[in-house]
N, CA, C and O atoms as a GROMACS GRO file, in nm:
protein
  276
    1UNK      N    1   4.293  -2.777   0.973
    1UNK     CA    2   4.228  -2.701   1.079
    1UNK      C    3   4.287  -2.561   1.087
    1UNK      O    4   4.205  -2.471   1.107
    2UNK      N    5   4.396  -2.532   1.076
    2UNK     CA    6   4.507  -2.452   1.055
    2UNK      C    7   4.424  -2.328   0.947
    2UNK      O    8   4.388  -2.214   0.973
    3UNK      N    9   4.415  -2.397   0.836
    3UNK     CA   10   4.402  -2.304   0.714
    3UNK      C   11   4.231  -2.270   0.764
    3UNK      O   12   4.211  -2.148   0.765
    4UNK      N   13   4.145  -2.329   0.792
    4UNK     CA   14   4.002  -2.310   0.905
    4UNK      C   15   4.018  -2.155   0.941
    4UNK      O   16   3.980  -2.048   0.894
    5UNK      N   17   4.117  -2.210   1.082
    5UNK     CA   18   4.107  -2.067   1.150
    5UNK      C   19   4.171  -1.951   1.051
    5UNK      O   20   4.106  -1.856   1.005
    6UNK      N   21   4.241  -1.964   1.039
    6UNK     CA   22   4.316  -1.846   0.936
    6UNK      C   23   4.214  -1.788   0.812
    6UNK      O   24   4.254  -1.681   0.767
    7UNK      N   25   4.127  -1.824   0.767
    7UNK     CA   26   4.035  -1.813   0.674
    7UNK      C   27   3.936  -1.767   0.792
    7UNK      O   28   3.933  -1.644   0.784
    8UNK      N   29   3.865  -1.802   0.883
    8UNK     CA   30   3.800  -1.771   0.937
    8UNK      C   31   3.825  -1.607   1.036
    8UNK      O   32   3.749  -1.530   1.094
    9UNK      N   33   3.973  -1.615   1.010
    9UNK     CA   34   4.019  -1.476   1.110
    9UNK      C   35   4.025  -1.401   0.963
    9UNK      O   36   3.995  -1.282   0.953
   10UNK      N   37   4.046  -1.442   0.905
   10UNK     CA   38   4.061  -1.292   0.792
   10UNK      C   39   3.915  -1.234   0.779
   10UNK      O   40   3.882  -1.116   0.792
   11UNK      N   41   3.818  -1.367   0.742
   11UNK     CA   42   3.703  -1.313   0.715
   11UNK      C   43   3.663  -1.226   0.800
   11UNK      O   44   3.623  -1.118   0.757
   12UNK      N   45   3.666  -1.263   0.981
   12UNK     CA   46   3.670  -1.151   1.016
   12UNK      C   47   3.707  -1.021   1.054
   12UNK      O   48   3.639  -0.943   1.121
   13UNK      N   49   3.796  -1.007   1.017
   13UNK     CA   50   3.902  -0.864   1.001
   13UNK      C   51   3.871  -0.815   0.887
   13UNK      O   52   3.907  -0.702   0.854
   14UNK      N   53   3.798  -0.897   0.808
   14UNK     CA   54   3.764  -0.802   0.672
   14UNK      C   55   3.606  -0.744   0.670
   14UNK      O   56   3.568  -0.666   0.583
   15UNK      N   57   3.541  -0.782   0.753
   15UNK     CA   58   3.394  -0.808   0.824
   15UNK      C   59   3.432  -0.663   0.876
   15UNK      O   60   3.409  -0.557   0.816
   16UNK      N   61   3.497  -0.679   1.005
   16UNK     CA   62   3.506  -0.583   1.040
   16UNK      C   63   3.563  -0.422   1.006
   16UNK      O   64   3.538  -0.307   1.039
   17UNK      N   65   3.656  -0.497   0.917
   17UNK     CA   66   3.712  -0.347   0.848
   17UNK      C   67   3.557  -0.298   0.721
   17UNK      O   68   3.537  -0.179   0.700
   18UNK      N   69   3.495  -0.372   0.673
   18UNK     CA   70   3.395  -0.310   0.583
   18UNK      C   71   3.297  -0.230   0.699
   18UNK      O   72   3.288  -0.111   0.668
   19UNK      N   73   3.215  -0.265   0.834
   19UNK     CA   74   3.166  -0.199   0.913
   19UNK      C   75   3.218  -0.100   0.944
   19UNK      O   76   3.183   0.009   0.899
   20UNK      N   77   3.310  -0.114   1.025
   20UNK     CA   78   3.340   0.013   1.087
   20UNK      C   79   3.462   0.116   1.049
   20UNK      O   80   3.496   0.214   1.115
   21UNK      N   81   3.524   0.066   0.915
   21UNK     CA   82   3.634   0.167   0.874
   21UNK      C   83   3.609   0.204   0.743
   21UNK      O   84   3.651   0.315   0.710
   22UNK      N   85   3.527   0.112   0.627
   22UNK     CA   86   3.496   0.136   0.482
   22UNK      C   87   3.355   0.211   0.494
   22UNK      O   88   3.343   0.311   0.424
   23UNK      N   89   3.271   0.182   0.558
   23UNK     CA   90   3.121   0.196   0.585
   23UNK      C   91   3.097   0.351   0.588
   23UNK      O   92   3.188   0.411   0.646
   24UNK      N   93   3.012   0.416   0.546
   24UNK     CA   94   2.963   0.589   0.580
   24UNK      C   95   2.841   0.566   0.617
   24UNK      O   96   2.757   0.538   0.532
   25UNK      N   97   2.802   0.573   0.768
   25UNK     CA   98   2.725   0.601   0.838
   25UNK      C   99   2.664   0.719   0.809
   25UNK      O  100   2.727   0.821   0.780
   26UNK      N  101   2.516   0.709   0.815
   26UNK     CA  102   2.445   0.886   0.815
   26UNK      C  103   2.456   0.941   0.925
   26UNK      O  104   2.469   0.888   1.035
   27UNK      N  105   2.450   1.054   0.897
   27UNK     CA  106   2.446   1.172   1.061
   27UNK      C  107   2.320   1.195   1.068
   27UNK      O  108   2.241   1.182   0.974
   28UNK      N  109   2.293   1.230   1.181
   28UNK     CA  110   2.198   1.240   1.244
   28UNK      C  111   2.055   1.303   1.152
   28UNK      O  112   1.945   1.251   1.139
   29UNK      N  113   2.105   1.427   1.099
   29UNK     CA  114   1.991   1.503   0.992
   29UNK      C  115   1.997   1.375   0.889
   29UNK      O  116   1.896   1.305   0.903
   30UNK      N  117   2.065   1.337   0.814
   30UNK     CA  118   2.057   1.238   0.719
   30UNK      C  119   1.909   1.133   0.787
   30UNK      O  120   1.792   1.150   0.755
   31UNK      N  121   1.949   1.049   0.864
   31UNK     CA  122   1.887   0.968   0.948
   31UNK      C  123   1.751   0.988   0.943
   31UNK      O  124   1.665   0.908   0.907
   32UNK      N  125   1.737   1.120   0.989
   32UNK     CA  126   1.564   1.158   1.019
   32UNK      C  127   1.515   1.197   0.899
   32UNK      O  128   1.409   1.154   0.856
   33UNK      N  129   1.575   1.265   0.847
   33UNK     CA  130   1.552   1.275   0.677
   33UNK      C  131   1.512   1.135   0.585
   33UNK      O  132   1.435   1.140   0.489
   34UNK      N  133   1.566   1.036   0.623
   34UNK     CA  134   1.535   0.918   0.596
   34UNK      C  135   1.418   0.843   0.648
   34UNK      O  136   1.338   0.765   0.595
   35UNK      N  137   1.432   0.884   0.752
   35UNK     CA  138   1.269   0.852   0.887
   35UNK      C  139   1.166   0.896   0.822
   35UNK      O  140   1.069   0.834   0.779
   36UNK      N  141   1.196   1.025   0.818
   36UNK     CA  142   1.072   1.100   0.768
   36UNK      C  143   1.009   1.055   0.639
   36UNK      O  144   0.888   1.066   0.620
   37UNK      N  145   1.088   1.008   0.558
   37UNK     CA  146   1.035   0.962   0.405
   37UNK      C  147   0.990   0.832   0.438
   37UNK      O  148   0.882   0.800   0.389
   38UNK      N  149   1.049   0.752   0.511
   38UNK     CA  150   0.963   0.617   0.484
   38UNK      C  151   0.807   0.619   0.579
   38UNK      O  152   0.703   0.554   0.564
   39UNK      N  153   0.852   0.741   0.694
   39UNK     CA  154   0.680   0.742   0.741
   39UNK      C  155   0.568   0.798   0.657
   39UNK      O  156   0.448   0.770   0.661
   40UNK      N  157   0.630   0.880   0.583
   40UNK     CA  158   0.545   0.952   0.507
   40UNK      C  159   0.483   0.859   0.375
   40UNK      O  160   0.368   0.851   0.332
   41UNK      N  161   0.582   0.807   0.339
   41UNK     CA  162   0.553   0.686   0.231
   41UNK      C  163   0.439   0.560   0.303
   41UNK      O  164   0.334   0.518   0.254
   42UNK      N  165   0.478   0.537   0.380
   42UNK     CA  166   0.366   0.441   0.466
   42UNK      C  167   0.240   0.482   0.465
   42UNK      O  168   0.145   0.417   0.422
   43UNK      N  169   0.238   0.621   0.526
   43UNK     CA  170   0.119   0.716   0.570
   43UNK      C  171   0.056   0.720   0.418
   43UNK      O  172  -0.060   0.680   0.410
   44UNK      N  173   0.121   0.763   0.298
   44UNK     CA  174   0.027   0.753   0.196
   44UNK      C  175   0.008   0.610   0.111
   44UNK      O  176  -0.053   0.615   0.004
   45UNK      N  177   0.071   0.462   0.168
   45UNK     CA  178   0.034   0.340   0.096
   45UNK      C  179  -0.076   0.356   0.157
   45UNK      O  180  -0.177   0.357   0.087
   46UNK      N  181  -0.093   0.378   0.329
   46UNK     CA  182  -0.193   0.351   0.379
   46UNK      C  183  -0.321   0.440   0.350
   46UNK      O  184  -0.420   0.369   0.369
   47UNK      N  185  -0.345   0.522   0.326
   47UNK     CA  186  -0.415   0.607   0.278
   47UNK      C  187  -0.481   0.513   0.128
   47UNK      O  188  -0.594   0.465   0.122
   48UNK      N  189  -0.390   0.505   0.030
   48UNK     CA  190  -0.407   0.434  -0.074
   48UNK      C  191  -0.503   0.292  -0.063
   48UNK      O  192  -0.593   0.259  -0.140
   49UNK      N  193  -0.466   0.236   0.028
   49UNK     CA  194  -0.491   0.102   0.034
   49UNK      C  195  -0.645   0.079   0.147
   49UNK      O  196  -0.724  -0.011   0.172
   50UNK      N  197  -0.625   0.194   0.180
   50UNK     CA  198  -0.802   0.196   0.283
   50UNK      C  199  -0.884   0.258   0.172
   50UNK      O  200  -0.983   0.193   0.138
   51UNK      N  201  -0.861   0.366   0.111
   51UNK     CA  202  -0.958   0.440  -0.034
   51UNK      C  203  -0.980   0.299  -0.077
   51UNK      O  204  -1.090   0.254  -0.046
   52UNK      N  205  -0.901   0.220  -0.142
   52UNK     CA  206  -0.933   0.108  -0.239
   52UNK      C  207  -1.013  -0.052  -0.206
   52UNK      O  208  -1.080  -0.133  -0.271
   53UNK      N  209  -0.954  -0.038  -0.046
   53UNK     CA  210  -1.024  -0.120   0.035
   53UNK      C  211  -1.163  -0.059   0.050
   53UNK      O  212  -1.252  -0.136   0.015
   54UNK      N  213  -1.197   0.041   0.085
   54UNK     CA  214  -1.378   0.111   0.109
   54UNK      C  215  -1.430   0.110  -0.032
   54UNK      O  216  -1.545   0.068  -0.039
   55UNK      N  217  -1.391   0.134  -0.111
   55UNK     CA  218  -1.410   0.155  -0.246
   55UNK      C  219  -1.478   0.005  -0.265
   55UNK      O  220  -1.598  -0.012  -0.248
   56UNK      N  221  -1.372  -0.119  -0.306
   56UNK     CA  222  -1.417  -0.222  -0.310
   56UNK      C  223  -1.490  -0.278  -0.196
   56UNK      O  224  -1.541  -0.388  -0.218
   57UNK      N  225  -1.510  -0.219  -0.062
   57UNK     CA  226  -1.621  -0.323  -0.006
   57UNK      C  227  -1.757  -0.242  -0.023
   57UNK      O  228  -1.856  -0.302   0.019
   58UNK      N  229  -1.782  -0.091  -0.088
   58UNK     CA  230  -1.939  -0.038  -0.104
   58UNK      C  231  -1.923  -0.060  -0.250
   58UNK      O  232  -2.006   0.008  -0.311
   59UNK      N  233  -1.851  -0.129  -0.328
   59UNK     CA  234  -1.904  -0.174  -0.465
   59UNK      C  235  -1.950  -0.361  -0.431
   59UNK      O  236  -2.026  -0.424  -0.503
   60UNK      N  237  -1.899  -0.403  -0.338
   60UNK     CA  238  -1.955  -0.536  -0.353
   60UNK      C  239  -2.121  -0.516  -0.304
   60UNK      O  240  -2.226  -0.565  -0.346
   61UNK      N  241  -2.089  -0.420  -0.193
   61UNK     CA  242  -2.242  -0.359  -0.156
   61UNK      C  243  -2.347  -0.341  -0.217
   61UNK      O  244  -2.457  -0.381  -0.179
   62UNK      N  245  -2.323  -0.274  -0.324
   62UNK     CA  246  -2.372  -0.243  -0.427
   62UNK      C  247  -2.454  -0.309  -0.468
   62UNK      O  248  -2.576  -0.295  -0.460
   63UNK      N  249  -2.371  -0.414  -0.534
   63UNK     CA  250  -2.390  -0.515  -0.618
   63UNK      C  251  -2.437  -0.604  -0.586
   63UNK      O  252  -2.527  -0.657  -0.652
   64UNK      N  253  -2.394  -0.648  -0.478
   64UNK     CA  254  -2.480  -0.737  -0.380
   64UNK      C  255  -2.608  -0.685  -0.356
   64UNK      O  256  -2.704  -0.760  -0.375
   65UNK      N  257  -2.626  -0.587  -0.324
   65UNK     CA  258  -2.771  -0.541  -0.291
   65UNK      C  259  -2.863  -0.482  -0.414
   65UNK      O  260  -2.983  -0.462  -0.393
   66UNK      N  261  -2.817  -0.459  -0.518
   66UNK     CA  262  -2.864  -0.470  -0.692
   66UNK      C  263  -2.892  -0.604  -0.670
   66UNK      O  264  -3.013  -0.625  -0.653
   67UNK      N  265  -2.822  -0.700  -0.664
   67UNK     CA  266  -2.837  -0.834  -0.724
   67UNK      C  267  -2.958  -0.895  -0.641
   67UNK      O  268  -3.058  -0.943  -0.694
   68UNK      N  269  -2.932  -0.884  -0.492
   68UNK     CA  270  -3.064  -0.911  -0.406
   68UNK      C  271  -3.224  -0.837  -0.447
   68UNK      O  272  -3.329  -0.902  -0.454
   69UNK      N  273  -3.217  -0.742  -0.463
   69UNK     CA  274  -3.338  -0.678  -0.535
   69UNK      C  275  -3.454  -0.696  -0.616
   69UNK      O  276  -3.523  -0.599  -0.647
   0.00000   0.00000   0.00000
């Protein structure tokens, strides 16, 4: 039980020393700089993925309505 806790206290003293003493946090410009790219990346999957979505539902249109004809 002994060797338990003792293994269990290091792990966390080593837990904690990788967070908050090994770790490099971004500053603030970093941060939003980072914000900014993944909104922007979103903003153009989404862009991507509605073109390809309209695209494929006025070609089933299409075709569907060729085929009905």
């Amino acid at each position: 039980m002994l060797t338990f806790l003792s293994k269990a206290r290091q792990f966390w003293n080593e837990t904690v020393s990788e967070v908050w003493v090994k770790a490099i946090w971004p500053t603030p410009k970093e941060l939003a700089q980072s914000t900014l790219v993944v909104v922007v990346s979103i903003a153009i999957l989404s862009v991507c993925v509605f073109v390809f979505d309209f695209s494929m539902h006025e070609l089933v249109r299409f075709v569907t309505h060729f085929i009905t004809q």
